[in-house]
C-alpha positions in Angstrom: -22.7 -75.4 14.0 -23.2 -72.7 11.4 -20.7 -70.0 11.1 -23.4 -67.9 10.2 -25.5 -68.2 13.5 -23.0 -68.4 15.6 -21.7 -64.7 14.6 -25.2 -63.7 15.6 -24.8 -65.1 18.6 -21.9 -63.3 19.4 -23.1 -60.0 18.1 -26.2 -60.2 19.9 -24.5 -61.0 23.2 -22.1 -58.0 22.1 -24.4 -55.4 21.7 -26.3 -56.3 25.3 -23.4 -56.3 27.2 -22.4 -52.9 25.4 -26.1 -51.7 26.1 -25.3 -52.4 30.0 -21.9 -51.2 30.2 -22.8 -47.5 28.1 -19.8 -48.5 26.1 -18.3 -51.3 23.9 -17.0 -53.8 26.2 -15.1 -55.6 23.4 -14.1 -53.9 20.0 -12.7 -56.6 18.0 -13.6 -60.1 17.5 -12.6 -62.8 15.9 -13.4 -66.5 15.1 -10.0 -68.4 14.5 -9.7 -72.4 14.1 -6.3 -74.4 15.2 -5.1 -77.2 13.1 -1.5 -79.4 13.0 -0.9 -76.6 10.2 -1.7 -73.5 12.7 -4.2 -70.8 13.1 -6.5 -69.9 10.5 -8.7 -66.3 10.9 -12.1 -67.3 9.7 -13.9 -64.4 10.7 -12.8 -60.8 11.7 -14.6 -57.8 13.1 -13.3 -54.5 14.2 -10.9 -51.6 12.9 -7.8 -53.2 12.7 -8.3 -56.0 10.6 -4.8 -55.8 8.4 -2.9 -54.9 12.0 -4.4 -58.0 14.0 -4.3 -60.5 11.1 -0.5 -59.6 10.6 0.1 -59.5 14.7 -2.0 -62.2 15.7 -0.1 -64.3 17.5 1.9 -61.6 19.5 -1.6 -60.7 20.3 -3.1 -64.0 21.5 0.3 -64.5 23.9 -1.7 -63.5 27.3 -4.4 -66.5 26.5 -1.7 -68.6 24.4 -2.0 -71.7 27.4 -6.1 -71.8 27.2 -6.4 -71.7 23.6 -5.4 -75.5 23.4 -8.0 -77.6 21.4 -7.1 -80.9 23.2 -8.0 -79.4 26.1 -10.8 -77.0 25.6 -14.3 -78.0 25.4 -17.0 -76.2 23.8 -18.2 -73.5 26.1 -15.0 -73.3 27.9 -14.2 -69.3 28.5 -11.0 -67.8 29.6 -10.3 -63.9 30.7 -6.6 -62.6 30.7 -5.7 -59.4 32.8 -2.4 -58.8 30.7 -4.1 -58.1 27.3 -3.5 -54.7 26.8 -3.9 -52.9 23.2 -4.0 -55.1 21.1 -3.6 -58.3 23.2 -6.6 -60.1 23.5 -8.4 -60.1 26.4 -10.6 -63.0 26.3 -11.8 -66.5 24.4 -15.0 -68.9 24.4 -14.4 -72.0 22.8 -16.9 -72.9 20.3 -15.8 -76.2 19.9 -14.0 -78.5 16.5 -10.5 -76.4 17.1 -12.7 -73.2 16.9 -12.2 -70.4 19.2 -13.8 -66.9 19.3 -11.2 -64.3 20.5 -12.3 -60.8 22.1 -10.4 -57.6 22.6 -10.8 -54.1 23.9 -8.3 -52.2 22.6 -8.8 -49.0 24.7 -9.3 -51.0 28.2 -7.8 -53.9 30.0 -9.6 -56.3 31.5 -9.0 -55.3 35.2 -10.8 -51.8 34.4 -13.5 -53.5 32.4 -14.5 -55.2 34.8 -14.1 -53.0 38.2 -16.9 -51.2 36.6 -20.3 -52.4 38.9 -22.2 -52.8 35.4 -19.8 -55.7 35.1 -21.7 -58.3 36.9 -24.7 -57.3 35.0 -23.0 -57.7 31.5 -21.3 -61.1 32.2 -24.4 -62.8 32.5 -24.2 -62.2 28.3 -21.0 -63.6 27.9 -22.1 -67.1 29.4 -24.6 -67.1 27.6 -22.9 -66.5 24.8 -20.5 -69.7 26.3 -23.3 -71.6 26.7 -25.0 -71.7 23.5 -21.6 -73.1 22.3 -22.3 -76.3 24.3 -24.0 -78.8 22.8 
């Protein structure tokens, strides 16, 4: 897969789910890949670039278990209640070691997604998941 198409993807799926929600659902993102060596920030978009890049692994601890490249598969997703702030709150696995990373740094999960637009705006996110499977 291209890096280059899939940060469309994830932009695209982005700005619908923000379109449905009246608000950004997620305001960071990144695209990190896992080797023997460790983690490796390929891409990063939002307003803390310096902040996360320095605190990125206190800020991955509340998804730390599912970001396992033996065990994920592309498509695989994963959504942690306990990433507040900075924390992320959510991966997709796009497969060869790669993940994609999510955060809202105003909201937690849980209030993201008590909101009844939710349901609406998650059909984005798997689709996002699926165009990772291949």
């Amino acid at each position: 897969m291209k890096m280059e198409k899939a940060q469309e993807w994830i932009k695209e799926a982005l700005e619908k789910m923000d379109s449905v929600m009246g608000e950004p659902v997620f305001d960071e993102w990144l695209i990190a890949e896992k080797t023997a060596a460790g983690w490796t920030i390929l891409k990063y978009e939002g307003l803390r670039k310096e902040e996360c890049l320095q605190e990125f692994h206190s800020d991955i601890t509340a998804l730390h278990d599912t970001l396992d490249p033996a065990t994920a598969l592309a498509g695989d997703f994963a959504f942690s209640h306990e990433g507040f702030g900075s924390g992320f709150d959510a991966h997709i696995c796009m497969g060869n070691s790669c993940f994609v990373l999510f955060n809202n740094t105003k909201k937690n999960t849980d209030e993201i997604t008590k909101s009844p637009k939710w349901m609406q705006a998650q059909i984005h996110f798997a689709t996002l998941a699926e165009h990772f499977i291949q």
